[in-house]
C-alpha positions as CSV (number, residue, x, y, z in Angstrom):
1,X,-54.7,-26.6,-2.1
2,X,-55.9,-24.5,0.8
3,X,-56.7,-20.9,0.0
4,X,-54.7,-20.2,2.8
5,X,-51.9,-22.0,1.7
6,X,-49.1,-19.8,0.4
7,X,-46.8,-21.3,-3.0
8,X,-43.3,-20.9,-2.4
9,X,-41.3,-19.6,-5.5
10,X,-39.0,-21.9,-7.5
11,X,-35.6,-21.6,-8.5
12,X,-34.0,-22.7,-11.0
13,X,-30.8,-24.7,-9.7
14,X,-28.0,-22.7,-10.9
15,X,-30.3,-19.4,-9.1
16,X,-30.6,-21.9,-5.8
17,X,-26.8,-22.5,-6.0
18,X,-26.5,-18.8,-6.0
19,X,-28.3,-17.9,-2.9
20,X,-25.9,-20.2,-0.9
21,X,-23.1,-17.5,-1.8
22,X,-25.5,-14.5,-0.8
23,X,-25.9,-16.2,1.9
24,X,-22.3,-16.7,3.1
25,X,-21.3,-13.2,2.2
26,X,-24.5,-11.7,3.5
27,X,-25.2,-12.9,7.0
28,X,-23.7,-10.1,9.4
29,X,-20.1,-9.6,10.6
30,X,-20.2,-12.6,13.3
31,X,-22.3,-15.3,11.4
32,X,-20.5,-14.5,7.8
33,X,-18.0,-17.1,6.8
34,X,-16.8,-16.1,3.6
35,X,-16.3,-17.7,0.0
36,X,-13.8,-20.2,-0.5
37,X,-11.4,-19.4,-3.5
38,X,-13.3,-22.1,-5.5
39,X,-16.4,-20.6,-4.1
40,X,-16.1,-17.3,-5.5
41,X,-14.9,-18.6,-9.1
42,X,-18.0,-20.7,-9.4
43,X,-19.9,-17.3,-8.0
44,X,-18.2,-14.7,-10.7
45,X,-18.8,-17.4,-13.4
46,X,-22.6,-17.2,-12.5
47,X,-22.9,-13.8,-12.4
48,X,-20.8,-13.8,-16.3
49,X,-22.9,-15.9,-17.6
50,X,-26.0,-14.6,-16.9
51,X,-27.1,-17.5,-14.6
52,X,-28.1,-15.3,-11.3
53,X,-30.9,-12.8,-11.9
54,X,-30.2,-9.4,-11.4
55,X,-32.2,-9.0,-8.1
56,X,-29.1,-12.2,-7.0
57,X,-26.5,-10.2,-8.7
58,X,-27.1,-6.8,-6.6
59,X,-28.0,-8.4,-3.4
60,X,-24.2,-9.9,-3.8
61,X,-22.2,-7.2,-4.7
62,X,-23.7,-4.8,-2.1
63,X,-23.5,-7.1,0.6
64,X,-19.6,-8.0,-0.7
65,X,-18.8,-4.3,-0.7
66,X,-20.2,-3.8,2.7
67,X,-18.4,-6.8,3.8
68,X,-15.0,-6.3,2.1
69,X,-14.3,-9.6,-0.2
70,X,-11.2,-11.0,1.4
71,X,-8.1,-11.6,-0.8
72,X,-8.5,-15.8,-1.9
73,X,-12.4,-14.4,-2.5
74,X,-10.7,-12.0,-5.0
75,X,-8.3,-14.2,-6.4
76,X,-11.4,-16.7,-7.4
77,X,-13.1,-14.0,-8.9
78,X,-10.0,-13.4,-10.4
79,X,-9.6,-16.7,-11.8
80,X,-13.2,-16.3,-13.3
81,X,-12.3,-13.4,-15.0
82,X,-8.9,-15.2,-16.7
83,X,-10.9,-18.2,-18.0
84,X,-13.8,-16.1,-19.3
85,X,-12.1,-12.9,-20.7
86,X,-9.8,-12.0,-23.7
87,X,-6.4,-13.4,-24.1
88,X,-3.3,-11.1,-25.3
89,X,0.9,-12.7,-25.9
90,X,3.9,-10.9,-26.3
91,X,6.1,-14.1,-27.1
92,X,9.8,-13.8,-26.1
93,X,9.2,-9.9,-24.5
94,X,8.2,-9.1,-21.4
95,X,5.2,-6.2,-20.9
96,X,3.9,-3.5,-18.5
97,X,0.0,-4.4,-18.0
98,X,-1.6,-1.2,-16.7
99,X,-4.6,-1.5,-14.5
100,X,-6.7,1.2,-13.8
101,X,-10.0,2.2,-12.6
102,X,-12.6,1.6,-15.1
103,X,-14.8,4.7,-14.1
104,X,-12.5,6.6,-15.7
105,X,-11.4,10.3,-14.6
106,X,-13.0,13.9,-13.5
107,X,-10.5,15.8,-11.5
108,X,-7.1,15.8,-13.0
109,X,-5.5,15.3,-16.6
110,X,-4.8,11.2,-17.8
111,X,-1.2,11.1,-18.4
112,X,-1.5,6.9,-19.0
113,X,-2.1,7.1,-23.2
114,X,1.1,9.3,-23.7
115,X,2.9,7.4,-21.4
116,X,1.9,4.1,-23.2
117,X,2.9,5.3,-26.2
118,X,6.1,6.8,-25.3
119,X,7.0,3.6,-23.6
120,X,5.9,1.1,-26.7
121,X,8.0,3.7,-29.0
122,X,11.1,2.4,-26.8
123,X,10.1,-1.2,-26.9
124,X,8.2,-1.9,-24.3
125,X,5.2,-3.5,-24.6
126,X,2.0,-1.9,-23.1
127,X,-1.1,-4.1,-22.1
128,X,-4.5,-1.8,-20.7
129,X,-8.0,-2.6,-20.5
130,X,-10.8,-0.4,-20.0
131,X,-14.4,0.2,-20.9
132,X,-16.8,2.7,-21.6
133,X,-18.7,5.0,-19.6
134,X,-19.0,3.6,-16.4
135,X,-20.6,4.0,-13.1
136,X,-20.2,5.2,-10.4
137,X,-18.0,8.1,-11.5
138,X,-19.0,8.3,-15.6
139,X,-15.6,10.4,-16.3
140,X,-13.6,10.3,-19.2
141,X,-12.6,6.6,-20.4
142,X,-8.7,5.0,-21.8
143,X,-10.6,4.4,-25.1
144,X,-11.7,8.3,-25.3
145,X,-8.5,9.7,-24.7
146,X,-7.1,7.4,-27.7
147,X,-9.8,7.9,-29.8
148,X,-9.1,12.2,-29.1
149,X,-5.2,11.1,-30.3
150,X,-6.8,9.6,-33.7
151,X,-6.2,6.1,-32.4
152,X,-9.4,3.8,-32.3
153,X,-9.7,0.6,-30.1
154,X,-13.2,0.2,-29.8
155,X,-14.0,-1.2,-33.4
156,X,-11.3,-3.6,-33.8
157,X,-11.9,-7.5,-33.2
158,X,-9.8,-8.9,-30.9
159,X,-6.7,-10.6,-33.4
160,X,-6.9,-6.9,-34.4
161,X,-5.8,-5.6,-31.2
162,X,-3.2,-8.9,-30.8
163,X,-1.9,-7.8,-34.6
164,X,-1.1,-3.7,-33.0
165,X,0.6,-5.5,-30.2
166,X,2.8,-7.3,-31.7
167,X,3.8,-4.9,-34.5
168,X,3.6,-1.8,-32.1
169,X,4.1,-3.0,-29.1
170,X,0.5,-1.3,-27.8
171,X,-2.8,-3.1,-26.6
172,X,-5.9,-1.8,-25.1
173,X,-8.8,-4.4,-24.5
174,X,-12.1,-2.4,-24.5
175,X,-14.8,-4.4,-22.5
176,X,-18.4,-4.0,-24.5
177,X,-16.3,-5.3,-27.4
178,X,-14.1,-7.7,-25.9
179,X,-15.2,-8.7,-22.8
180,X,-19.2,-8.1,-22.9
181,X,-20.0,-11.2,-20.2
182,X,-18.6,-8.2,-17.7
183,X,-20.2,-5.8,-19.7
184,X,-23.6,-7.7,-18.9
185,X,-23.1,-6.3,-15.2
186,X,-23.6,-2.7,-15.7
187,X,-26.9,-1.7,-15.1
188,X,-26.9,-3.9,-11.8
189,X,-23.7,-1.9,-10.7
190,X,-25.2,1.2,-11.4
191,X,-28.4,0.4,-9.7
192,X,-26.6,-0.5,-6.4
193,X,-24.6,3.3,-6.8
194,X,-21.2,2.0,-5.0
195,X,-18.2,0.7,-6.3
196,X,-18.4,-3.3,-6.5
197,X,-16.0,-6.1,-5.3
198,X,-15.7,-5.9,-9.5
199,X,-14.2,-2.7,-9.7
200,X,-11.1,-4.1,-7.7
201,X,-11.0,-7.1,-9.4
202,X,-10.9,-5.0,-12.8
203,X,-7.3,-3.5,-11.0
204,X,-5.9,-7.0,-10.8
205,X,-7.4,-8.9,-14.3
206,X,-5.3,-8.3,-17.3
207,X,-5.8,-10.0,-20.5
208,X,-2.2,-10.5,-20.9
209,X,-1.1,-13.5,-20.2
210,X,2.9,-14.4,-20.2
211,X,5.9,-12.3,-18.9
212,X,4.6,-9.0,-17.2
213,X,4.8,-6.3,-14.5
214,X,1.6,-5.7,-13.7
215,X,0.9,-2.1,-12.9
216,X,-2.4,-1.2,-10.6
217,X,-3.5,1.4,-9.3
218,X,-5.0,2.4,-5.9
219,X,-5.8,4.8,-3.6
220,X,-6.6,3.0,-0.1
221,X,-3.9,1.0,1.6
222,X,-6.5,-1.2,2.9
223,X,-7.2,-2.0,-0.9
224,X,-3.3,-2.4,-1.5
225,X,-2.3,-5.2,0.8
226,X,-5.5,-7.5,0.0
227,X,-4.4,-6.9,-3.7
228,X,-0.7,-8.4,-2.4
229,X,-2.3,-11.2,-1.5
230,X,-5.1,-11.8,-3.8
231,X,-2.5,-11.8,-6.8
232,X,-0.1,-13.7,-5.1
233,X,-2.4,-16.4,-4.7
234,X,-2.7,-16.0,-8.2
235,X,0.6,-17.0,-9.3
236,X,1.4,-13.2,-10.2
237,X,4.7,-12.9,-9.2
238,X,6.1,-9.5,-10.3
239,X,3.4,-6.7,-9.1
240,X,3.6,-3.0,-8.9
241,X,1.2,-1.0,-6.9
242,X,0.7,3.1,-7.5
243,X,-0.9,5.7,-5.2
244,X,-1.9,7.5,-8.3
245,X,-4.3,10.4,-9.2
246,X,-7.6,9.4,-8.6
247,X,-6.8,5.8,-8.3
248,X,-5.2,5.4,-11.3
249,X,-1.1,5.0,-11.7
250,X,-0.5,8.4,-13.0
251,X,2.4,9.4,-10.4
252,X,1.6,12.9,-8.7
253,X,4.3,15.9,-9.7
254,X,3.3,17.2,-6.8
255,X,4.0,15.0,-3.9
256,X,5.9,11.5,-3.6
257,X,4.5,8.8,-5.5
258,X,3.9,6.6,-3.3
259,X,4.8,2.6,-4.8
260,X,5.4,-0.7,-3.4
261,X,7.2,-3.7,-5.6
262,X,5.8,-7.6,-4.9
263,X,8.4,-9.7,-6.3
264,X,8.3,-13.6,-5.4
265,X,6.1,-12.5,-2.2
266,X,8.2,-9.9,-0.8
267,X,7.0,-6.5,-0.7
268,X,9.7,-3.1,-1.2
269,X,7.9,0.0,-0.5
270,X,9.0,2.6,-3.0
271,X,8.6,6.4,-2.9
272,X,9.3,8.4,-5.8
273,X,10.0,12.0,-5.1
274,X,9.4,14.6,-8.1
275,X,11.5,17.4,-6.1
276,X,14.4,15.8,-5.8
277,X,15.1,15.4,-9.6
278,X,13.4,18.9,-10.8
279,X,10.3,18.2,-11.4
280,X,8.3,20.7,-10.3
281,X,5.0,20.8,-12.0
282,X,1.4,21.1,-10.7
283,X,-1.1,19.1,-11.3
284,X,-3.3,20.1,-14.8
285,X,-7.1,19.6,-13.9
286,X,-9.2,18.3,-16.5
287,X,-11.2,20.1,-18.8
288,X,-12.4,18.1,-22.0
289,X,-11.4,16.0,-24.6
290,X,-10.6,18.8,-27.2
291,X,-8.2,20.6,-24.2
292,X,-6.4,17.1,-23.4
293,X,-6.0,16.5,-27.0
294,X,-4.1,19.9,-27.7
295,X,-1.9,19.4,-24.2
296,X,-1.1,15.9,-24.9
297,X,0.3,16.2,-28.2
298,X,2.1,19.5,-26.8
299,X,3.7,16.7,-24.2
300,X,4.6,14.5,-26.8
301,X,6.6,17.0,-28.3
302,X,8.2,17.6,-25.2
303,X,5.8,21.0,-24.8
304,X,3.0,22.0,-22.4
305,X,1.5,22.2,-19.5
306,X,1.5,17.8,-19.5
307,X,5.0,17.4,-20.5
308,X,7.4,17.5,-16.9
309,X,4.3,14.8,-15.8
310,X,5.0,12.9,-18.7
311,X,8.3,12.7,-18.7
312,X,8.3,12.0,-14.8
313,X,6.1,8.7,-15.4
314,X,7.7,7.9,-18.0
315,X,11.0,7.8,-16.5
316,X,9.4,6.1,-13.4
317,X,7.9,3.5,-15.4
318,X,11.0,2.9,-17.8
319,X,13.4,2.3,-14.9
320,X,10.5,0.2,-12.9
321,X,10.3,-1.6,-16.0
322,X,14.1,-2.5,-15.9
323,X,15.3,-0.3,-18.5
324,X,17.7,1.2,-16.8
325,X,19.7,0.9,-13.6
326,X,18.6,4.3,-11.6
327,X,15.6,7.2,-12.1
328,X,17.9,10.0,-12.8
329,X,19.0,8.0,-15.8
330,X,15.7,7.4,-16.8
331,X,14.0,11.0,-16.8
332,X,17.2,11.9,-18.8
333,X,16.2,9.3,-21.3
334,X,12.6,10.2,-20.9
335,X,13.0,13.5,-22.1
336,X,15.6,12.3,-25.1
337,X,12.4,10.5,-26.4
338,X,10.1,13.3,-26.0
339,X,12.2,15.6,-27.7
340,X,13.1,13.2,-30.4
341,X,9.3,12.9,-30.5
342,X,8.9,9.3,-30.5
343,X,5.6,8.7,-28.7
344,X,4.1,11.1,-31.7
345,X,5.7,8.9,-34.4
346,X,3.9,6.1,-32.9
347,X,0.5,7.7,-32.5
348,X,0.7,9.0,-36.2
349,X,1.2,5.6,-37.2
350,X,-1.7,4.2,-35.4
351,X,-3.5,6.7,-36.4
352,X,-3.2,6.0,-40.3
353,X,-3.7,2.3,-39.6
C-alpha cells in the first residue's frame, strides 16, 4: 500500500445500515426525506439493542430533534418500543395509562401518585411508566414520590408488578428494571443536552396492552397534533391529551386545563375550568420529598394545601374515564372518596405488601 494511501474505516453491517437513517434524517431541510414508518422501527430497534455505536446514536437523535421526527416516524419508533418493552393486562377491565415526561418534575407539586391511587381505590385501573433520574431536567421521578408514600416499584420483577395490578388495580413500570434496552440510551441523551425524539415517544408507549385511555401529557401544541396522528397510526383509538404542569397531566387549579379527546380519529377539544366548580386553589411549588410526603397524605385525607388539586383531577379523570355522566358529579364523588379516605387505605396496603 502507498504511504500516502489513506484506509477507510469499516463498519460493521448493522452500523452501515444505520448511517443510511442518519443520513435521511440528517441532510438539511430541503434534501431530508424522512424515515418510513418501517424505517424508523428497524432504526429504534438498533439503537435498543445496542447495534449503532454511540457516536451513531447521538448524531441521530440531535439531528431528529432539530428536524422534528414526523408522526408515521414516531409511530415506528413506537412500534419498536411495543415489541421490545414490558407487557402489562387488565383482562375484562378497561384502564387509564398515564404518560408523562420521564425527566420528572422541579417547579410545581406531582399530584399523579395520589390521583392514581384514589382512582385504583374506585376501580379503575391505573397503568404509568417512568424511570429514574433523568436528563435533561433530573427532577423528582413517579418511582420517588411512591417510594416517599411507603410504596416501592423499583425492586419488584415484572409478574410482581402484573400481580399489584390485578389485585389493586395499580401498575408503574420503572425503566432500569423493566425496560433497560431504553435504559441503555441514557448517557448518549445526556451527552447531546436536549430532549430526544425519545422523550416524546416515552409520552405515547405504554406497557399496557388491551382496553385503555391513554392519558399523555404535553405542553406544545405542535407536540399535540403529531401525537394525534402518530397514535392513530398506531391503532390507539381512544387518546386523551393534557396541557399539564410542566408537561405532565396534572390539570392546573389555576387556569383551564386545557384537553382534547381522539376517539376513532376525531378530535373534541375539551377545556376544563377550576372556577367554575369552586376550585380555587393555587398552585403548591415543590420543595422535597419529605414536604410532598406530609402534603400528600394530608390530600388523601381530604386535608392540605394538595387536596382541592387532587380532588379537581380526580374528578376530571373519573368522569373522562366514564365514570360518571358530568364533572360536577364527579368532584362531588371525588371528595366523597377523599373524605372516606380511600386512596390512603390503598397506599397502606401497598405499603405492608
Amino acid at each position: 500500500m502507498s504511504p500516502l494511501t489513506t484506509q477507510r474505516p469499516s463498519l460493521d453491517p448493522t452500523q452501515a445500515r444505520f448511517r443510511e437513517f442518519i443520513g435521511k434524517v440528517g441532510s438539511g431541510e430541503h434534501t431530508s426525506t424522512g424515515l418510513t414508518r418501517e424505517e424508523a422501527r428497524e432504526a429504534m430497534d438498533l439503537m435498543l439493542l445496542g447495534h449503532a455505536s454511540d457516536a451513531q446514536v447521538g448524531a441521530f437523535l440531535i439531528a431528529h430533534r432539530i428536524r422534528r421526527p414526523a408522526p408515521l416516524e414516531l409511530t415506528g419508533m413506537l412500534d419498536s418500543y411495543r415489541n421490545h418493552g414490558p407487557v402489562l393486562h387488565t383482562p375484562g377491565q378497561r384502564a387509564l395509562c398515564f404518560n408523562v415526561p420521564y425527566d420528572g418534575r422541579t417547579r410545581t407539586a406531582p399530584l399523579l401518585p395520589l390521583v392514581a391511587l384514589v382512582l385504583a381505590a374506585q376501580g379503575l385501573p391505573v397503568v404509568m411508566h417512568g424511570g429514574g433520574p433523568m436528563p435533561v431536567k433530573y427532577g423528582v421521578t413517579l418511582a420517588e414520590l411512591f417510594a416517599a408514600l411507603d410504596i416501592e416499584w423499583r425492586d419488584l420483577e415484572l409478574p410482581a408488578i402484573q400481580e399489584r395490578l390485578t389485585t389493586h388495580g395499580l401498575a408503574l413500570t420503572h425503566q432500569p428494571c423493566h425496560f433497560p434496552l431504553a435504559e441503555r440510551l441514557l448517557p448518549v441523551r445526556d451527552a447531546i443536552g436536549k430532549r430526544p425524539p425519545v422523550a416524546s415517544l416515552e409520552l405515547l408507549w405504554t406497557p399496557h396492552q388491551g382496553d385503555h385511555l391513554l392519558i399523555s401529557g404535553f405542553v406544545h401544541p405542535p407536540t399535540e397534533s403529531r401525537a394525534w396522528e402518530a397514535l392513530a397510526a398506531a391503532g390507539e383509538h381512544d387518546v386523551l391529551t393534557a396541557k399539564g404542569l410542566e408537561g405532565s397531566t396534572d390539570l392546573p387549579t389555576t387556569r383551564a386545563g386545557i384537553t382534547a379527546r381522539l376517539i376513532q380519529g376525531r378530535t373534541e377539544r375539551i377545556l376544563l375550568h377550576p372556577r367554575d366548580h369552586g376550585i380555587t386553589a393555587e398552585e403548591v411549588p415543590w420543595g422535597d420529598l419529605h414536604t410532598w410526603r406530609e402534603q400528600g397524605l394530608a390530600a388523601l385525607s381530604g386535608s392540605g394545601p394538595l387536596a382541592e388539586a387532587l380532588a379537581w383531577n380526580t374528578a376530571a379523570y373519573l368522569w373522562l374515564g366514564g365514570q360518571l355522566d358530568c364533572l360536577e358529579a364527579a368532584l362531588n364523588q371525588a371528595r366523597a372518596l377523599l373524605a372516606a379516605r380511600c386512596g390512603e387505605g390503598l397506599r397502606q396496603r401497598l405499603a405492608s405488601l
